[in-house]
C-alpha positions in Angstrom: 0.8 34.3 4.9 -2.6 34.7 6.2 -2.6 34.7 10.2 -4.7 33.3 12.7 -4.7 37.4 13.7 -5.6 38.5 10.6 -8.6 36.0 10.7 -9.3 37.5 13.4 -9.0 41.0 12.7 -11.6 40.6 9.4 -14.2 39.1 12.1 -14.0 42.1 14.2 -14.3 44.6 11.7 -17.2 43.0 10.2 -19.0 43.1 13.6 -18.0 46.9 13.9 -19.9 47.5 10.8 -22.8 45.6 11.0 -23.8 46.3 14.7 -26.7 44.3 15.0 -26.3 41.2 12.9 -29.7 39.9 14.4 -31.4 42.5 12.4 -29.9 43.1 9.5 -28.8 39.3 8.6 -30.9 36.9 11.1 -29.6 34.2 9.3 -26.2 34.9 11.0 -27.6 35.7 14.8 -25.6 33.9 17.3 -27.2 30.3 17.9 -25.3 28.6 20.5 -22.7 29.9 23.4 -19.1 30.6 22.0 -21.1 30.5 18.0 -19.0 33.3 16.2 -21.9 33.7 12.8 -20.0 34.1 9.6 -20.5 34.9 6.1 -19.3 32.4 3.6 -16.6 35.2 2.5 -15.6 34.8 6.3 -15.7 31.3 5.9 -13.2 31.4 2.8 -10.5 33.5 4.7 -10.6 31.9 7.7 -10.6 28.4 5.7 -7.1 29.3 3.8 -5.5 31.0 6.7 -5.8 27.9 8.9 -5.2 26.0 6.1 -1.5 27.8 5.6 -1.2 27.9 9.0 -1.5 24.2 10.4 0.3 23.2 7.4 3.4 25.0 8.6 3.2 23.9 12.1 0.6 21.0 12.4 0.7 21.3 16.3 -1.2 24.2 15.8 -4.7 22.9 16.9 -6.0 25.9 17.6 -5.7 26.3 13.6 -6.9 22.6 12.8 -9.7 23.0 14.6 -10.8 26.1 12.7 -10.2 24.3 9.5 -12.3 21.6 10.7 -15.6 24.1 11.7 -15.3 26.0 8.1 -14.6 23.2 5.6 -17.2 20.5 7.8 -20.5 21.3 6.3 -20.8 18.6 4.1 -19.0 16.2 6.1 -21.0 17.1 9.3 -24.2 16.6 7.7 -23.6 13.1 6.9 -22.5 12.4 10.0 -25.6 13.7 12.1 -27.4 11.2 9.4 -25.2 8.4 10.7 -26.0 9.0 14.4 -29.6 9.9 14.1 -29.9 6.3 11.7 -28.4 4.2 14.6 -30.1 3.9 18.0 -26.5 4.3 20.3 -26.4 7.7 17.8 -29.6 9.2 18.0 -29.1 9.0 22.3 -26.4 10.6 21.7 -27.6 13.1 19.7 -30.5 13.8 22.2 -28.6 14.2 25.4 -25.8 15.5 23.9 -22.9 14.4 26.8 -19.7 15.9 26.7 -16.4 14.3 27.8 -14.2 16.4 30.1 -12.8 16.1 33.7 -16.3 17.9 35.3 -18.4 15.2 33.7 -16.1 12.2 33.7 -14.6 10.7 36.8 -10.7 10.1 36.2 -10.4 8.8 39.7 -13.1 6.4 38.8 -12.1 5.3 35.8 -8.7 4.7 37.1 -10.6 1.6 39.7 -11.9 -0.1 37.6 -10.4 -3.0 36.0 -7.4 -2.9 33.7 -8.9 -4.4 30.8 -12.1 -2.0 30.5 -12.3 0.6 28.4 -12.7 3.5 31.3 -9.3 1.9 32.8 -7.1 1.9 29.4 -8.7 6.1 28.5 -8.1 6.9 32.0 -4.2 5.3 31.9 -4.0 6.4 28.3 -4.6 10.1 29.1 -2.3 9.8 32.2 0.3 7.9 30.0 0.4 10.5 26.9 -0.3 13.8 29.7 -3.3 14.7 27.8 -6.6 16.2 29.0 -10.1 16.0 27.2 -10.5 19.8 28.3 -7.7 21.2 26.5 -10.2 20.7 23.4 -11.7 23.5 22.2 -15.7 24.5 21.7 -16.8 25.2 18.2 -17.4 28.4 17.5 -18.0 28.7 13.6 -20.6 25.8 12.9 -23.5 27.6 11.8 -25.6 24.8 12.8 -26.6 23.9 16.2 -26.9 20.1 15.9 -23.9 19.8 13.7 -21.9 21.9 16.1 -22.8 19.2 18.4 -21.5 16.5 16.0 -18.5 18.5 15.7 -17.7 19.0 19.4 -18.5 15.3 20.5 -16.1 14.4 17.5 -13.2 16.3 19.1 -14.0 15.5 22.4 -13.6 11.6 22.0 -10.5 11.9 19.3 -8.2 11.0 22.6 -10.9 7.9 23.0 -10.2 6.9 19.5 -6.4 7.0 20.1 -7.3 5.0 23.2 -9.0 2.2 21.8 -6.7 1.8 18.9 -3.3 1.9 20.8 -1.8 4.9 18.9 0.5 7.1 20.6 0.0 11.0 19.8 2.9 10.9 17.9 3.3 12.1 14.1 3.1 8.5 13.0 0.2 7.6 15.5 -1.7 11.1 14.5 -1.7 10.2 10.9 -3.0 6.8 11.5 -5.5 7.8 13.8 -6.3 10.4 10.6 -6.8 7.9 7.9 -9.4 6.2 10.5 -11.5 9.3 11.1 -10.6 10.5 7.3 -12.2 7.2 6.1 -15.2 7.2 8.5 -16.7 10.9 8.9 -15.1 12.6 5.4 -14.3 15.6 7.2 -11.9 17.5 4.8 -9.4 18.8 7.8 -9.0 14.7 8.6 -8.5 13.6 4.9 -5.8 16.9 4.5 -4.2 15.4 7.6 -4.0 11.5 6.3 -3.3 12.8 3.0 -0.5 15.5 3.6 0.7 14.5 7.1 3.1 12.1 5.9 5.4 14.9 3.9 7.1 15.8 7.1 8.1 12.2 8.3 11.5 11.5 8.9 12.8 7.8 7.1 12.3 6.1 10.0 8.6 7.6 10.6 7.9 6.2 7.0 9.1 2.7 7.6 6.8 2.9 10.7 4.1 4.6 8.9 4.1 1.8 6.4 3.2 -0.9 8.8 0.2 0.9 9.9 -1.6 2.6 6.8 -2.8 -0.3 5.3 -4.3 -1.4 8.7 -5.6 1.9 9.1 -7.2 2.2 5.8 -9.3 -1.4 6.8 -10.2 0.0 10.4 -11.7 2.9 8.5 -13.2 1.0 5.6 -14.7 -2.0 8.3 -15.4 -0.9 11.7 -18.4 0.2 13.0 -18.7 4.0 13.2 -17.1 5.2 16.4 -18.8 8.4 16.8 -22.3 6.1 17.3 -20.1 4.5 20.4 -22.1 6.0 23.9 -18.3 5.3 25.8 -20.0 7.3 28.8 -22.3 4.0 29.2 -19.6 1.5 27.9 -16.6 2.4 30.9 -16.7 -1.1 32.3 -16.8 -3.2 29.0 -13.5 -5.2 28.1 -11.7 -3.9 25.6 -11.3 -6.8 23.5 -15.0 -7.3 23.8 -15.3 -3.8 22.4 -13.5 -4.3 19.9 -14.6 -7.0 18.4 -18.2 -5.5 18.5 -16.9 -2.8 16.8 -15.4 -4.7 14.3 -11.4 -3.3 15.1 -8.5 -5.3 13.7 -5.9 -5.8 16.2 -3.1 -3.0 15.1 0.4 -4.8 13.7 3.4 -5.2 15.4 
């Protein structure tokens, strides 16, 4: 099985033997802080051995979001066109904010009241024991727009969770999977939706039944949540929010 290491290891030797990749292939100079250039044959190994890899343990996020950078192209593209085509988008897409415990205030969002968005991330985060800074920064989007798209992707996944009430469970994962699958295309999110489901137990199926079909419409109907400026939208009621963005109530 390809490794994570051995990924790894091909990346390194290929920097040993082209020592300045500025001069002799500009088209793979470094663009961005943490960007790792990469040839397409790059691409393709580090593609299947994440592939192989966060299908034997998908907790390995690490590997996921490797799969994501390599297979995105496509996917990425299309989704820069949806931001820069709305005008919520295309401020994102200018300022570029990023979501992490420097530039968000936890405390803050934890004052205000319980039905605004900032109050049910905040609570969310605190609930499920999870941190917008354990995501990690793209490194192999050769792009420095769509590496952008990318990392503001990952870093309001958890916001996504949030808004939808799904735990980060298997079952709540997969869900959450067939929204983003549905909405952005990106192959690592369709794999997930698609192939996440083989390693439910009976009992995760008969939960994962009551949701899919409600996920598939969220997908298919709301409005596209990467255009959502949550930075600027703390204080707004959730069930305002989500009837502007056109979210069906999840089932019960």
């Amino acid at each position: 099985m390809l490794s994570w290491r051995v990924c790894r290891r091909s990346l390194a030797t290929t920097r040993l033997v082209r020592s300045d990749p500025k001069l002799e292939y500009p088209e793979h100079a470094q663009l961005y802080p943490n960007h790792i250039p990469t040839s397409l044959a790059q691409k393709t190994i580090l593609a299947l051995g994440s592939s192989l890899m966060a299908l034997s343990d998908p907790w390995r996020a690490d590997m996921v979001a490797v799969n994501g950078e390599v297979t995105g192209g496509l996917a990425l593209n299309r989704m820069y066109n949806k931001m820069d085509a709305h005008p919520e988008g295309q401020q994102i897409l200018r300022l570029k904010p990023r979501i992490n415990t420097t530039t968000v205030d936890f405390d803050a969002l934890r004052d205000l009241p319980p039905d605004s968005l900032g109050f049910t991330y905040a609570t969310y985060s605190d609930d499920h024991k999870i941190t917008p800074d354990s995501r990690d920064t793209v490194q192999f989007v050769d792009d420095v727009e769509l590496a952008y798209v990318m990392q503001r992707y990952r870093e309001t996944h958890d916001l996504v969770h949030a808004v939808l009430d799904m735990p980060t469970n298997m079952v709540g994962e997969v869900a959450v999977k067939w929204v983003e699958a549905l909405q952005t295309g990106l192959p690592m999110c369709v794999g997930g939706a698609v192939l996440g489901p083989i390693r439910f137990s009976p009992k995760q199926i008969r939960q994962f039944r009551r949701y899919r079909p409600w996920a598939v419409r969220v997908g298919l109907n709301s409005e596209f949540l990467l255009n959502v400026f949550y930075e600027r939208r703390w204080d707004q009621d959730m069930d305002d929010f989500r009837r502007e963005m056109r979210i069906e109530p999840k089932p019960f």
